[in-house]
N, C-alpha and C positions, 0 to 999 in steps of 0.2 A: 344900198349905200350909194350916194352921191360919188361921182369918180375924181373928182379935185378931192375929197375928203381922203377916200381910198388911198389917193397918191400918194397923197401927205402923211395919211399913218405907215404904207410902207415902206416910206423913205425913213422916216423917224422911228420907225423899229427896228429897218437894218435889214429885213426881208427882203427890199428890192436891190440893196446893193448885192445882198448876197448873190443872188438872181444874178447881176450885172457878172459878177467875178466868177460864177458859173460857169455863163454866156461866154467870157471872155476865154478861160482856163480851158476851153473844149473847140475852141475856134469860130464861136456862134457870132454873128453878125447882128447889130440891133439893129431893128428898124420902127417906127413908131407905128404904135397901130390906132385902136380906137380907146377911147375914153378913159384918155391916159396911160393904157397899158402901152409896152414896148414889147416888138415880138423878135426873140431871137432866133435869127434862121440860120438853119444849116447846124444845127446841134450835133456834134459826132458819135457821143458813146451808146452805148448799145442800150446802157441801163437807163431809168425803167423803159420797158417795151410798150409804152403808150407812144401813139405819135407826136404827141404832145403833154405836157406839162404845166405848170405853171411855180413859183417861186417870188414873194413879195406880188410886185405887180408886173412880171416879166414870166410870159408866156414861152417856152423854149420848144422847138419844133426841129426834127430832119430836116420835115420840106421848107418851102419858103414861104413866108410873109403873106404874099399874093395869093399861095392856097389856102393858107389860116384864115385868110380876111375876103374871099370870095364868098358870094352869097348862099350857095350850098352847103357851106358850111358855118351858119350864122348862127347856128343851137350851139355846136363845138366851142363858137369862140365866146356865149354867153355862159359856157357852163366853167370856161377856165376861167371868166371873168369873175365869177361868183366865188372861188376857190383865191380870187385876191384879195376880194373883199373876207375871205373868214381870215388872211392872214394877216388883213389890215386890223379887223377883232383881237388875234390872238397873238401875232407876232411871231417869234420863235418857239412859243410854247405852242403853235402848230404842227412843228414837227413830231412831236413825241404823240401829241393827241391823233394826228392823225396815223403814224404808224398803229397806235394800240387799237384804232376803228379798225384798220387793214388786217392787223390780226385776229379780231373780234369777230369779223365779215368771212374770212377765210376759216375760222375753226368752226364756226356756222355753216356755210356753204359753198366753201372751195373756192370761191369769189372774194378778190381782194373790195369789191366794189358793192356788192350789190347790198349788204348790211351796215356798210361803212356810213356813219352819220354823214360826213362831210361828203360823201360822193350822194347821197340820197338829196342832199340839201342842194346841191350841185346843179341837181338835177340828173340822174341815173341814163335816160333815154340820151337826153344830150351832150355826155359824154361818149355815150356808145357801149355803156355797161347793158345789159337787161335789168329789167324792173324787177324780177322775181326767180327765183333757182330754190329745188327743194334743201329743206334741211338735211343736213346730215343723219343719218343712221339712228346716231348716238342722243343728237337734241330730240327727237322725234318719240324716242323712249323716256327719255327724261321728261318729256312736257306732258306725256300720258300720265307720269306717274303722277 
């Protein structure tokens, strides 16, 4: 997806503002980053325990801007990029779809990520999940039968 297009749907779905009032409510600092995203640094609360995020088209991180947008980390910031673009797709009907992958992913393989549509679509490797972890016990018998 085009990133002027990206911006403009999640501005008009209300995804990035949400992101902003997030960013704001937790003491995060915007700073602009690449192709249209803004990256909020300094995010405080604990929850989730990724180092980073993403919300509308607003990336929220612990660290700062400058580590998110460093070159070693150039998969990291294409794979929350991509994660804007499903919310520019889907809006706030994001949220629910993707907790129900997280929990889909997780009663599969303990793994909120590695089954989870929108993290495979992501890109799995560059957010830092593994591509692959055994099924559970329980799928394993069910799929013999």
């Amino acid at each position: 997806m085009r990133p002027r297009t990206r911006t403009v749907l999640t501005l008009l779905n209300g995804t990035t503002g949400t992101g902003l009032l997030l960013a704001f409510l937790t003491g995060a600092r915007i700073r602009r980053g690449r192709d249209g995203l803004l990256i909020a640094e300094g995010y405080r609360l604990r929850m989730p325990p990724a180092s980073c995020f993403t919300v509308g088209s607003v990336i929220l991180t612990r660290r700062t801007a400058d580590w998110l947008l460093a070159e070693e980390r150039a998969a990291l910031l294409a794979h929350e990029s991509r994660h804007a673009s499903q919310y520019a797709v889907l809006g706030p009907l994001f949220w629910p779809a993707y907790w129900f992958a997280c929990g889909w992913s997780y009663s599969l393989t303990r793994s909120f990520g590695v089954r989870n549509f929108f993290e495979r679509h992501a890109g799995l490797r560059d957010g830092g999940y593994p591509e692959e972890l055994p099924l559970r016990p329980w799928v394993t018998r069910l799929k013999r039968r």
